[in-house]
ZAKOLMI-76007 format. One record per residue (C-alpha): residue number from 1; residue in three letters; x, y, z. Coordinates in Angstrom, 3 decimals, padded with zeros to 6 digits. Example, Ala and Ser with C-alpha at 12.3 -4.5 7.8 and 13.67 -1.06 7.14 Angstrom:
<atoms>
<atom resi="1" resn="ALA" c1="012.300" c2="-004.500" c3="007.800"/>
<atom resi="2" resn="SER" c1="013.670" c2="-001.060" c3="007.140"/>
</atoms>
This chain:
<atoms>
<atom resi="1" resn="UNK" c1="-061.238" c2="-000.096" c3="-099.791"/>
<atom resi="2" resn="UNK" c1="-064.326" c2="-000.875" c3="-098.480"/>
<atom resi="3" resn="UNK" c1="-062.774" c2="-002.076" c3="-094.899"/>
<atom resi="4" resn="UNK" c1="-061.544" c2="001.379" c3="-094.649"/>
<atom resi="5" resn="UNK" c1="-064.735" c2="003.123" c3="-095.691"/>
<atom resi="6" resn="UNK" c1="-066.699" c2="000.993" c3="-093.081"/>
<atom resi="7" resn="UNK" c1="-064.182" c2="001.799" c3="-090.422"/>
<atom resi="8" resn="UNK" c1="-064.054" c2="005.656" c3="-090.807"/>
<atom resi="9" resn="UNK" c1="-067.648" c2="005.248" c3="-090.803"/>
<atom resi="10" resn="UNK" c1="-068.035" c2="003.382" c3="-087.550"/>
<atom resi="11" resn="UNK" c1="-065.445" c2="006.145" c3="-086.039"/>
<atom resi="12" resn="UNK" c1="-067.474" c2="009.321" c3="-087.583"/>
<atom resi="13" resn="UNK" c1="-070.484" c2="007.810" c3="-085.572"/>
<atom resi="14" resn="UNK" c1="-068.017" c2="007.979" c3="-082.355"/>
<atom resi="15" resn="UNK" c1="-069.059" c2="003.792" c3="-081.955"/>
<atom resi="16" resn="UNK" c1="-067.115" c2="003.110" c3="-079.090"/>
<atom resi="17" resn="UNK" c1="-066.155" c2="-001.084" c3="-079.887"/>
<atom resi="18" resn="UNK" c1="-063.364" c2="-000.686" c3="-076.253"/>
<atom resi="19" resn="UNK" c1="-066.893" c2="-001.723" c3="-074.158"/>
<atom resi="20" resn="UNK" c1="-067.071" c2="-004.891" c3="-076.643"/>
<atom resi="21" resn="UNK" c1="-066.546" c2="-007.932" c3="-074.351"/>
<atom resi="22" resn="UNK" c1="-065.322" c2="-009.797" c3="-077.193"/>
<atom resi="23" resn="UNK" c1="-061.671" c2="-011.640" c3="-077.494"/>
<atom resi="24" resn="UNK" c1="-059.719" c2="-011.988" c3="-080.082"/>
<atom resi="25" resn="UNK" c1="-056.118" c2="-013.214" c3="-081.287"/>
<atom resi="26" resn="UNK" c1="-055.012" c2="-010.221" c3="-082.920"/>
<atom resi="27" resn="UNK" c1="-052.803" c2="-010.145" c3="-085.892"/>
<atom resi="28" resn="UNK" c1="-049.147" c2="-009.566" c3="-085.630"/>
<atom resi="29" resn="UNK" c1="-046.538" c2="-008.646" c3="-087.646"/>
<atom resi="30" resn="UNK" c1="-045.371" c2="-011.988" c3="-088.862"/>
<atom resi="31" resn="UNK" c1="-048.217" c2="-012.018" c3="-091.027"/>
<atom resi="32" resn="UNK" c1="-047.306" c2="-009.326" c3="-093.316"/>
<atom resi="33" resn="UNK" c1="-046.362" c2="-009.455" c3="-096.733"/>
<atom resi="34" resn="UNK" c1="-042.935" c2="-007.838" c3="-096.334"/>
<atom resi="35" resn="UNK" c1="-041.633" c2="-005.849" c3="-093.322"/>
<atom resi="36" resn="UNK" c1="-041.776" c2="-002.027" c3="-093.389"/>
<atom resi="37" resn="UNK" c1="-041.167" c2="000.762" c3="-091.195"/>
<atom resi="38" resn="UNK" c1="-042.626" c2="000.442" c3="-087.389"/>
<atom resi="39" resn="UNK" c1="-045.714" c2="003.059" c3="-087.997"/>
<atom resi="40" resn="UNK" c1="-047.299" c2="001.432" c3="-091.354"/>
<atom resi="41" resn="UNK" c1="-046.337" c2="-001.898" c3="-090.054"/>
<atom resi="42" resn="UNK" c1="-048.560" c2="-001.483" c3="-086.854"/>
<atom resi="43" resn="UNK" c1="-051.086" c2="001.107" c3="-088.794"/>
<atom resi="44" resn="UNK" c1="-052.203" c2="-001.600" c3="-090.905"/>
<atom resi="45" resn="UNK" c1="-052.546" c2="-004.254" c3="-088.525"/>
<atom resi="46" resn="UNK" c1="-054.674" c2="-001.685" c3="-086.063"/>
<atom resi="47" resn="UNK" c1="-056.959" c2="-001.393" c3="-089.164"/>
<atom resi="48" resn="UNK" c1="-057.564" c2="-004.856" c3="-090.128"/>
<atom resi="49" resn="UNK" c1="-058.061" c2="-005.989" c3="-086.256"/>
<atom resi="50" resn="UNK" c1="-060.471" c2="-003.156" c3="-085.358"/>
<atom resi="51" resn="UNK" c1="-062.153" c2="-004.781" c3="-088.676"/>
<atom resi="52" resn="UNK" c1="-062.448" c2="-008.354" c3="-086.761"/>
<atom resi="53" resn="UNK" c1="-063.924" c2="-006.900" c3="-083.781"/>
<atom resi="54" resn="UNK" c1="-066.520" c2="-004.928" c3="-085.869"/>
<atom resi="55" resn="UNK" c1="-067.596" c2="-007.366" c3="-088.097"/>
<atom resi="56" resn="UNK" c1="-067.553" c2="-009.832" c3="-085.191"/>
<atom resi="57" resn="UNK" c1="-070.460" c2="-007.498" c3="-083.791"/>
<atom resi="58" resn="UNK" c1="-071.970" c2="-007.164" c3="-087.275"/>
<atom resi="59" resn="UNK" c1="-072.381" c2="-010.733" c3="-087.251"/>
<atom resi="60" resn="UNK" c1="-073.885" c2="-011.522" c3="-083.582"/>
<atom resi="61" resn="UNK" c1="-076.032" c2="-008.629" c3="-084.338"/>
<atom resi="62" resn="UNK" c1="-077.493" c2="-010.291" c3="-087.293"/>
<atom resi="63" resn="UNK" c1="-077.831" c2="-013.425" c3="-086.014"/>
<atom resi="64" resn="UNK" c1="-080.038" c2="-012.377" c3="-082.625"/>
<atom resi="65" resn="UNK" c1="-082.606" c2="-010.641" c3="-085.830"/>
<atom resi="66" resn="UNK" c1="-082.159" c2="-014.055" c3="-087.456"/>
<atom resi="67" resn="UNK" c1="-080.770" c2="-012.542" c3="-090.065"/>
<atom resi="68" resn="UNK" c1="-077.445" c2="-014.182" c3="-092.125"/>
<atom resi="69" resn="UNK" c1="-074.406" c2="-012.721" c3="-091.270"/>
<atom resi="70" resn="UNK" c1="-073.354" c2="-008.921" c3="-092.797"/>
<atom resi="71" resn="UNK" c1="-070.028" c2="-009.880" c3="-093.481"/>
<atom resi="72" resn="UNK" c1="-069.543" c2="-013.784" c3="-093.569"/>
<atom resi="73" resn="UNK" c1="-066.067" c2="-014.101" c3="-094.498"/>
<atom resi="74" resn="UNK" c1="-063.436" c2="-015.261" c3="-092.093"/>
<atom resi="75" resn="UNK" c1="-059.907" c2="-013.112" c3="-091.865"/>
<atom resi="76" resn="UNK" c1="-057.165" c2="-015.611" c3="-091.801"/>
<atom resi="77" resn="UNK" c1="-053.400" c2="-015.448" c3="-091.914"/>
<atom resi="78" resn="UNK" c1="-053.639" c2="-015.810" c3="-095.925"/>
<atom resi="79" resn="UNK" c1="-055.973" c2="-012.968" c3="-096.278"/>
<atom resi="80" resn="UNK" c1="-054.072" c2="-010.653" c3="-093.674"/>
<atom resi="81" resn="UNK" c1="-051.143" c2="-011.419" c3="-096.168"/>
<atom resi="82" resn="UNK" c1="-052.468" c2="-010.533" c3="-099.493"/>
<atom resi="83" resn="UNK" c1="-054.238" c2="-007.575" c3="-097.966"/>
<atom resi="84" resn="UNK" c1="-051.020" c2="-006.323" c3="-097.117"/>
<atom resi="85" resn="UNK" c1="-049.133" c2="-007.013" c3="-100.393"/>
<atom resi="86" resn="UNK" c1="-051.734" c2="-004.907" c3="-101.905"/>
<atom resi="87" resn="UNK" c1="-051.417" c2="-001.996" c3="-099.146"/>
<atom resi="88" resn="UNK" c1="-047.525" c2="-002.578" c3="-100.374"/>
<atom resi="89" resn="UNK" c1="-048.320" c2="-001.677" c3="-103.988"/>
<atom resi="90" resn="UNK" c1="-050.535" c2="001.037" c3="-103.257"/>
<atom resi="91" resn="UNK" c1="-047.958" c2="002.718" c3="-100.923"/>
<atom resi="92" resn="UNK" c1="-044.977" c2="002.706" c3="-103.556"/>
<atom resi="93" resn="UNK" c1="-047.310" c2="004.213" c3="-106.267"/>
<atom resi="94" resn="UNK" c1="-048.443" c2="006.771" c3="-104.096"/>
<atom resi="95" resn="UNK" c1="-046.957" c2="007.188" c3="-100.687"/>
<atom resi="96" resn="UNK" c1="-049.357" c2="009.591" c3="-099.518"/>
<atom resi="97" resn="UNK" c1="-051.946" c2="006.761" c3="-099.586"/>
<atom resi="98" resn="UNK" c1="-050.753" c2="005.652" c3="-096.704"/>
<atom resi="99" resn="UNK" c1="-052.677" c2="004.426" c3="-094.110"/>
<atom resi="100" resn="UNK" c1="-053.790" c2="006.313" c3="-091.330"/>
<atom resi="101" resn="UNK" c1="-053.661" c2="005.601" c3="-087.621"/>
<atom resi="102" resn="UNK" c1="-056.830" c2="004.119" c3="-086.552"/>
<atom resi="103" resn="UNK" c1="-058.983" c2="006.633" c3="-085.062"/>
<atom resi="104" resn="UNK" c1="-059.586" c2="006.610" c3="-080.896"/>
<atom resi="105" resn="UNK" c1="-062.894" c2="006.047" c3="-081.497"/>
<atom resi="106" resn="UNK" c1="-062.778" c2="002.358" c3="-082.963"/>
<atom resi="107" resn="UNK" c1="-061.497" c2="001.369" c3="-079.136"/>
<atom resi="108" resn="UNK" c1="-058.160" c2="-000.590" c3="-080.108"/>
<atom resi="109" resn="UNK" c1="-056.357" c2="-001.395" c3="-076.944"/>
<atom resi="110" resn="UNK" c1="-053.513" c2="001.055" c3="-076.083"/>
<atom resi="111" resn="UNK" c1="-049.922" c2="000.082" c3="-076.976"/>
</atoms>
């Protein structure tokens, strides 16, 4: 929950991350917990990789204050996974929780 909260924070500030000169290997679908239909597939994985790039700015941020790092956990294949299962479980006890399309303003390369 609170990756989602962050993000539609960073997107009601219009923070424009598509000027971030930062690379990243972002996830694909053979790291989800079960395959679904096309749109939550690729909904979910636009959240959790606009979530790399931010806290990947969180963190250089902090360090240049020499300050520890905001968020210093690492998102990893097994994470990406078990996130996922539980997006699973929340969607088929409520399927209007499903996840939105990331907004424009969190600067996810265009499909």
């Amino acid at each position: 929950m609170h990756l989602r909260a962050t993000l539609q924070t960073v997107a009601s500030y219009d923070i424009d991350t598509t000027r971030v000169k930062l690379q990243i290997t972002p996830f694909t679908p053979d790291v989800l917990y079960r395959q679904q239909p096309a749109a939550s597939a690729r909904d979910f994985l636009d959240w959790i990789n606009a979530w790399v790039i931010l806290t990947a700015v969180q963190k250089e941020t902090a360090r240049s204050m020499g300050q520890p790092d905001i968020y210093p956990f690492v998102m990893n294949r097994a994470v990406v996974t078990k996130l996922h299962f539980v997006q699973c479980v929340v969607e088929e006890w409520a399927p209007h929780a499903r996840i939105a399309p990331v907004p424009d303003e969190l600067g996810l390369p265009a499909r």
